[in-house]
C-alpha positions as CSV (number, residue, x, y, z in Angstrom):
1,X,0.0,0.0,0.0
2,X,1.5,3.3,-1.5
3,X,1.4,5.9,1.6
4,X,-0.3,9.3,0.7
5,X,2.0,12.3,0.0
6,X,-0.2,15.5,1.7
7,X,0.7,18.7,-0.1
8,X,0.5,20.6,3.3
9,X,3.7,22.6,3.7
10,X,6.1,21.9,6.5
11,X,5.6,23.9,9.3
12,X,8.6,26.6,9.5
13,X,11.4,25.9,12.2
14,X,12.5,27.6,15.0
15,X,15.8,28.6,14.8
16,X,17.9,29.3,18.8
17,X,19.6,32.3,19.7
18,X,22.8,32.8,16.9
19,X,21.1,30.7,14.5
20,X,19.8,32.0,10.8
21,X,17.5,29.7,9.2
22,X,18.4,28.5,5.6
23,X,15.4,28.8,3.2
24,X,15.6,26.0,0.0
25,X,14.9,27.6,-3.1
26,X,11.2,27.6,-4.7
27,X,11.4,25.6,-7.3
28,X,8.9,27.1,-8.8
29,X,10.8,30.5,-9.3
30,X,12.2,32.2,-12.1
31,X,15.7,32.8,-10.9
32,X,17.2,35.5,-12.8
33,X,20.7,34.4,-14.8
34,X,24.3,35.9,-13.2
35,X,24.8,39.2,-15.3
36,X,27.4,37.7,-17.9
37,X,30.2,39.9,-19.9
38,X,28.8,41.7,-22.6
39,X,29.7,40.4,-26.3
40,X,32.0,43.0,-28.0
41,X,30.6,44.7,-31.1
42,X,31.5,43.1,-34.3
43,X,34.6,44.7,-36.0
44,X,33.7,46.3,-39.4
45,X,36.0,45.7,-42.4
46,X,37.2,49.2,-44.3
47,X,34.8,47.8,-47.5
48,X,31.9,47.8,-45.1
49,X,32.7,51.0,-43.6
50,X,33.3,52.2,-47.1
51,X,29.6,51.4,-48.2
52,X,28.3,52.7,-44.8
53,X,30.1,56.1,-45.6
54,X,28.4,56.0,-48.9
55,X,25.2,55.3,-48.3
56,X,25.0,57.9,-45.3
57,X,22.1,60.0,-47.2
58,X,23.0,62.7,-44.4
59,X,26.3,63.6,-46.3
60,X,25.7,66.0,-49.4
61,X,29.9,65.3,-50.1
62,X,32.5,63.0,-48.8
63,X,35.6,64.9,-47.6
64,X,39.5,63.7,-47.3
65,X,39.0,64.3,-43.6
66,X,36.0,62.0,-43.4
67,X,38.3,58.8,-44.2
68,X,40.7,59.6,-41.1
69,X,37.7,58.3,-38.9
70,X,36.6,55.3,-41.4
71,X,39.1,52.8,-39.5
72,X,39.2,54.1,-35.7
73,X,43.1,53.4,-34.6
74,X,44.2,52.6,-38.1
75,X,43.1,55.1,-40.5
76,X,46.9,55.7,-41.8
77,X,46.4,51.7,-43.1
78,X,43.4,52.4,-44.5
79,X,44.1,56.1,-46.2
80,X,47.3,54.8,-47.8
81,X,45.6,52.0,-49.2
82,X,43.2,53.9,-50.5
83,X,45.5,56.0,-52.4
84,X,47.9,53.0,-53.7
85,X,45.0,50.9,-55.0
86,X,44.2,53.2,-57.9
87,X,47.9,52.6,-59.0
88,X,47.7,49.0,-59.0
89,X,45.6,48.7,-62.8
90,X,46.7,51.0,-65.9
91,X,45.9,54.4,-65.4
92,X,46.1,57.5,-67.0
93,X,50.0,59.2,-67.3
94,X,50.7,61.8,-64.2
95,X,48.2,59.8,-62.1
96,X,50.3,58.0,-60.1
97,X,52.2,61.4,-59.4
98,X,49.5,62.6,-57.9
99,X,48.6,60.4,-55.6
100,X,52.2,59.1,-54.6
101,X,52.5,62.8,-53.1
102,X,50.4,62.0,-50.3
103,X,51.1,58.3,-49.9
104,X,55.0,59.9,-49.3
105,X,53.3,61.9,-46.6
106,X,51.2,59.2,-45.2
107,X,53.6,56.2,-45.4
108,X,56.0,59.1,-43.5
109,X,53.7,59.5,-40.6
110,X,53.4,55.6,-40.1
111,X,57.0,55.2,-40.5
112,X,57.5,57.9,-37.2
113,X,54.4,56.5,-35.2
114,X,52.6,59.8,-35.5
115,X,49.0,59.9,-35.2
116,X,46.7,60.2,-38.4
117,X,47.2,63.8,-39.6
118,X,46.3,65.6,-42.8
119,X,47.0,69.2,-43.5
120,X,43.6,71.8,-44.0
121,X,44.2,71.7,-47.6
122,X,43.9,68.3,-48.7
123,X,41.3,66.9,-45.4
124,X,39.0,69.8,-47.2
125,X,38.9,68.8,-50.6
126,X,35.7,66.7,-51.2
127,X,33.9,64.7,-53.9
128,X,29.9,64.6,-54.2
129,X,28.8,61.4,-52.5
130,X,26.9,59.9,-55.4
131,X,30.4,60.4,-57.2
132,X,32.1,58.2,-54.1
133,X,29.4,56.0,-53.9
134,X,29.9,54.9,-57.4
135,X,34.1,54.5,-56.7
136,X,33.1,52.7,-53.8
137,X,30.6,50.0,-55.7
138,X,33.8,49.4,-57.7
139,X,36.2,48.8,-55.6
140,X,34.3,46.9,-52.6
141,X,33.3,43.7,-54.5
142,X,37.3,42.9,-54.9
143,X,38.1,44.1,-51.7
144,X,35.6,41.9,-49.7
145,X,36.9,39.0,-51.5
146,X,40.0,39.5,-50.6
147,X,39.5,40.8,-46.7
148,X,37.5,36.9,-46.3
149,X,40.9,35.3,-47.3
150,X,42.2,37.4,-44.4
151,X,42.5,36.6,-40.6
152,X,44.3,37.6,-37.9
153,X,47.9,35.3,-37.4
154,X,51.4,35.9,-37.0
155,X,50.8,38.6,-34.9
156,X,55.0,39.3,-34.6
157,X,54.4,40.7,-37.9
158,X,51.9,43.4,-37.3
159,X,53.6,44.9,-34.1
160,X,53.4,48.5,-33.9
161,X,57.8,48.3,-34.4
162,X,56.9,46.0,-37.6
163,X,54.3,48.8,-39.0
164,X,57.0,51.1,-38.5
165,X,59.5,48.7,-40.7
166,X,56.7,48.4,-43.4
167,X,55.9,52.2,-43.4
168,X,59.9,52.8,-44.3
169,X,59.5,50.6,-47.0
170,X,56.6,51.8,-48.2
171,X,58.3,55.1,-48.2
172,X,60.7,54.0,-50.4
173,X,57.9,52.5,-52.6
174,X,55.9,55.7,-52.8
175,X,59.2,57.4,-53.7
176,X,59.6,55.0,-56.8
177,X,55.6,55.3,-57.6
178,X,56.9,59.0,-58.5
179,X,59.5,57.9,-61.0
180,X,58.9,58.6,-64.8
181,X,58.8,54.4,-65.2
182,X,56.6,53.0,-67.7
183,X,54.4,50.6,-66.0
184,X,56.6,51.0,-62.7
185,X,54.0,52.3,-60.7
186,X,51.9,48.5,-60.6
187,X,54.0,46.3,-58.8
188,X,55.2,48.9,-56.1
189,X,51.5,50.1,-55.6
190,X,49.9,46.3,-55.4
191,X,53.1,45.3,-52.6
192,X,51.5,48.6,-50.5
193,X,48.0,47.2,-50.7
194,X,49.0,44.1,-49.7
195,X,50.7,45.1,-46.2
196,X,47.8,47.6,-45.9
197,X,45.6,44.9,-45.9
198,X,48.0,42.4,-43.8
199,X,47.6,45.7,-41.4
200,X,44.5,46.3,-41.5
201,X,43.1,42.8,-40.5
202,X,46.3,41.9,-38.1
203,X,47.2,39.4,-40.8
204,X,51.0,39.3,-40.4
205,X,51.2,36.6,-42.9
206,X,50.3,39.2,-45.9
207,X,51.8,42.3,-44.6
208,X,55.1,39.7,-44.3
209,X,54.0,38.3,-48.2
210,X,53.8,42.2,-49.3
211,X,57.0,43.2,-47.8
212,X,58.9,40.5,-49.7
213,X,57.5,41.6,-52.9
214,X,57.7,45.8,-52.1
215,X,61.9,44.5,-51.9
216,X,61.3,42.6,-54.9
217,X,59.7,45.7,-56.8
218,X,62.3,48.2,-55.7
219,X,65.1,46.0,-56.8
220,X,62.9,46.0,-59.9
221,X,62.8,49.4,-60.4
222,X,66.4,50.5,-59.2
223,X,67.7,48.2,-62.1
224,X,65.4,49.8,-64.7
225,X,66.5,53.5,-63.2
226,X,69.9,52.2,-63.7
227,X,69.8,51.3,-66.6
228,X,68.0,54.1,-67.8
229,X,70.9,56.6,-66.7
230,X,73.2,53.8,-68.4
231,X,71.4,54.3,-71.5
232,X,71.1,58.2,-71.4
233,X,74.8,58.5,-70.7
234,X,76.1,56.2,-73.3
235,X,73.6,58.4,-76.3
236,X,75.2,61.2,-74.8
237,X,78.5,59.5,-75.3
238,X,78.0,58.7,-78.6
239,X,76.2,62.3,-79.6
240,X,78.9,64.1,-78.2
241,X,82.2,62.2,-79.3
């Protein structure tokens, strides 16, 4: 015979003189979870930040000085890849004179460890967003694809003493993107993007790839300046004797 459980609750306890009485918890109660650490945000990549820039309706024109705050604690990264990637496909003679004046002055201020500066007269100048937007829609379906081939690893190689390394050789690269050198301007100004993009996602195994090939270009180039001089001398030899 099966004894008959009462549900008639337990009469409470008397507790002596020092004593606290311990109550069991209801189990019927919602118990409200510890307060667990809050999930960082999401990092943004620079091509979504790029298409967030241009679809920001609020913006009648994009300015220089609206880029230095697209990649919070690496905008130099960002802004001189920005201005090398246009150098990497065929373009238009005196272009990559242009913008290898401020990739000198950028790849300068990573070289030193200064903070992201631009001078009034080039953070003014702006382009109409519709005009940007269109650049961007270019230039993001290429850059995604590449950033997903991207994670962060070999993080020796992306120290803030190796960003200093790879903005002196970029430097030097910029420097050679201003030389009269058919075709020169290419394999210097892909070698940039690549660290840029090694930087910009903490990848140390591309901004290590792109160093190797921005010593590979300026050899490149240093033998075709060499032998341009060679050449010019030797016609002026000849012209002259």
């Amino acid at each position: 015979m099966i004894d008959d459980i009462s549900d008639t609750p337990e009469p409470p306890r008397r507790c002596g003189p020092g004593q606290v009485e311990t109550l069991a918890p209801d189990p019927g109660g919602d118990p409200s979870p510890e307060p667990g650490p809050s999930r960082p945000e999401a990092r943004q990549s620079l091509s979504q930040r790029l298409t967030t820039l241009a679809q920001d309706s609020q913006r009648q024109r994009i300015a220089m000085g609206d880029l230095l705050t697209l990649m919070p604690g690496q905008a130099l990264a960002a802004l001189i890849l920005i201005f090398a990637v246009p150098n990497v496909v065929p373009a238009p003679p005196g272009l990559s004179a242009i913008l290898g004046w401020p990739l000198i002055y950028l790849t300068w201020q990573q070289m030193t460890g200064q903070n992201p500066w631009l001078p009034p007269f080039i953070s003014r100048r702006s382009m109409p967003r519709n005009m940007f937007a269109g650049v961007v829609r270019r230039v993001t379906p290429p850059l995604s694809a590449l950033e997903h081939l991207l994670r962060p690893r070999i993080a020796a190689l992306v120290t803030p003493r190796s960003e200093r390394l790879i903005g002196g050789l970029c430097l030097a690269l910029s420097v050679v993107l201003l030389l009269p050198v058919p075709l020169g301007n290419m394999l210097p100004a892909f070698a940039i993007s690549v660290m840029m993009l090694g930087l910009l996602e903490r990848d140390g195994l591309w901004a290590g790839l792109g160093a190797v090939l921005g010593i590979v270009s300026f050899a490149i180039a240093v033998g075709v300046v060499y032998a341009m001089i060679k050449a010019v001398i030797f016609l002026l030899s000849r012209a002259l004797a």
